[in-house]
Every structure is written in C-alpha cells, then in structure tokens.
C-alpha positions in Angstrom: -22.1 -19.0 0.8 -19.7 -16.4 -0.4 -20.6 -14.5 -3.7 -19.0 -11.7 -4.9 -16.9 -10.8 -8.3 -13.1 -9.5 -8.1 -11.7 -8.0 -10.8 -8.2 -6.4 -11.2 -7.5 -4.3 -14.2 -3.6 -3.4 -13.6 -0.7 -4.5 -15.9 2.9 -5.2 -15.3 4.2 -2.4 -17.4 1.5 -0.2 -15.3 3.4 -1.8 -12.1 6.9 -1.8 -13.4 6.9 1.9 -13.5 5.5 2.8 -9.9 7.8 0.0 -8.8 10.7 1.7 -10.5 10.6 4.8 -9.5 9.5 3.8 -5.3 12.9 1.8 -5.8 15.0 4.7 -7.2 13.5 7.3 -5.1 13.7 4.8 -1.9 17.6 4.3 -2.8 18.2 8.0 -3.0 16.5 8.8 0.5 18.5 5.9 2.1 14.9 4.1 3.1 13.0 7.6 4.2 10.9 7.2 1.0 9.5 3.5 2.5 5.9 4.7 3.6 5.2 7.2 0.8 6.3 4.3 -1.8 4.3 1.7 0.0 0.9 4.1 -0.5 1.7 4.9 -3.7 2.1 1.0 -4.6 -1.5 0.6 -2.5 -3.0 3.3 -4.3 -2.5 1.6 -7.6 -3.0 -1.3 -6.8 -6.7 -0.6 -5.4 -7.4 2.1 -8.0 -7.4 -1.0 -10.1 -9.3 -3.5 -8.3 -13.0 -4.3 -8.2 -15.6 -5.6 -6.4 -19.0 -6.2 -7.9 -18.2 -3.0 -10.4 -17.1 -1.2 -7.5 -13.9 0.3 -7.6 -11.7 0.9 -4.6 -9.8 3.8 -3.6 -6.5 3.9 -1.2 -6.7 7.3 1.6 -3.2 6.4 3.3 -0.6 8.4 2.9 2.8 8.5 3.9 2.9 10.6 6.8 0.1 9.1 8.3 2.3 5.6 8.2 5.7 7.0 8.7 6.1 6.5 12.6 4.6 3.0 12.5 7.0 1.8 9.4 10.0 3.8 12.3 8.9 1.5 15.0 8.4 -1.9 12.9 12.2 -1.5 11.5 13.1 -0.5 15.0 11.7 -3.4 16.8 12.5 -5.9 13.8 16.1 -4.8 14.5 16.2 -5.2 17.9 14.5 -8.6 18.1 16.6 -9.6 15.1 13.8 -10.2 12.9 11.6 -11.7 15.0 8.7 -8.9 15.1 8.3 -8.8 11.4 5.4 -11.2 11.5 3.4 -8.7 14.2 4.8 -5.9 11.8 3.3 -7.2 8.4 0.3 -7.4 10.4 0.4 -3.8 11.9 0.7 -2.8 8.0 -2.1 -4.8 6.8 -4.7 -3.8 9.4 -3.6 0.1 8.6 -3.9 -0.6 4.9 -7.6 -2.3 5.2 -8.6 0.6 7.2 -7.6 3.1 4.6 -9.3 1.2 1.8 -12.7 2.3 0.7 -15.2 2.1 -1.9 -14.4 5.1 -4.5 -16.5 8.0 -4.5 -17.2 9.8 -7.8 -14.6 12.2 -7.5 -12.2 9.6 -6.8 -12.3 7.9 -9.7 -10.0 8.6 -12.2 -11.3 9.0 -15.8 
C-alpha cells in the first residue's frame, strides 16, 4: 500500500516572478535561454516540495540540458511535431535524475 506525505509550499506570486523573468529573458535570447529557464523553474519548484519532511533539491543546470533541448526542437521540427511526446519524455527522465533529497547545505534558510 502506498504511504507517503507530499507537501508543496510554493505560491503563485513566488511562481509568477521566476516565470516572468524565464519569459523575458527567453524572448531576449530568441529561445537560447530555454534550458537555463526550464532548471531554474525545476529548481523552485522542488526547493518547495516535500516528502515525509524531506525537502528536495534540483542539481540540473542548463548546460548540462542544452544539447538535448537542441536535438528535441530539432527533431520535433523535422518530424513536424511528432517527436514531442519522446521529447517530453527525454526531459522528464533528465529532470528525475537530477532530483534529490536536499542536503543541509542545500537548504535554503
């Protein structure tokens, strides 16, 4: 039987403003921005959620998903939209492999 508690602590003012300024800065950089605004959405979003009293702690960054976001808009363009399913998978199983449990010094006080 699954058992477990899930809490998430973020508000939409506290999203409105990382979404705001991924948009802006996404705009500017015609799309270059993508991956870093994508890890800094993840990042707040699991710096906010917890698990039994455990909170999470995002380790992606956007170098590290830069050539992989390349090849999904690549392919999804070429296959006129048809490899966006695979590619929202390719994104989650990078995302659940940079998610941990936070250490102590990753916890923001």
């Amino acid at each position: 039987m699954a058992h477990g508690k899930f809490e998430f602590t973020g508000t939409g003012i506290g999203y409105l403003g990382i979404a705001l300024i991924s948009f802006i800065l996404s705009v500017i950089t015609l799309g270059l921005y993508g991956p870093w605004a994508y890890c800094a959405k993840q990042r707040w979003k699991t710096e906010r959620t917890l698990i039994d009293g455990k909170q999470l702690t995002f380790k992606g960054t956007g170098v590290g998903i830069f050539g992989t976001f390349l090849l999904i808009v690549f392919l999804s363009i070429i296959t006129l939209g048809i490899y966006i399913p695979w590619g929202i998978c390719q994104l989650e199983r990078w995302r659940i492999h940079n998610t941990y449990f936070a250490d102590t010094g990753d916890i923001e006080q």
